[in-house]
Each structure stands twice: as C-alpha cells, then as structure tokens.
Phi, psi and omega in degrees: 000321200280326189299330174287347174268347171262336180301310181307311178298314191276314162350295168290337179270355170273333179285332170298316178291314193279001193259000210221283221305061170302119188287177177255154139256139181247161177271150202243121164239140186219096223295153190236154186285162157318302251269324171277319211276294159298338149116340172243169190295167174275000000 
C-alpha cells in the first residue's frame, strides 16, 4: 500500500513538471579537442 502511494506521488510529480514546465531554448555548444581542430592524431 504504501509503495503504491509513493509511486502515485512521484508518478503526479512527473506529470506536473511535464504539464507546467517550459522548457528555454538554448545554443547547443560542444567543446572540441586541438587534436580535431587540425585534423592530426595525437
């Protein structure tokens, strides 16, 4: 019983963050090795 009642809880707390929630858009940045930026191996 009780487990069925925390499962109920976190169950409603995903659905509220997904219902209430916007997300922002962000620049999707992604740092690169030397090692790429030339073109040789290390």
């Amino acid at each position: 019983m009780t487990l069925a009642v925390l499962a109920g809880l976190v169950f409603g707390a995903m659905w509220a963050l997904a219902t209430f929630v916007e997300p922002q858009p962000q620049e999707t940045r992604t740092p690169l090795a030397p090692s790429k930026l030339t073109g040789k191996a290390p």
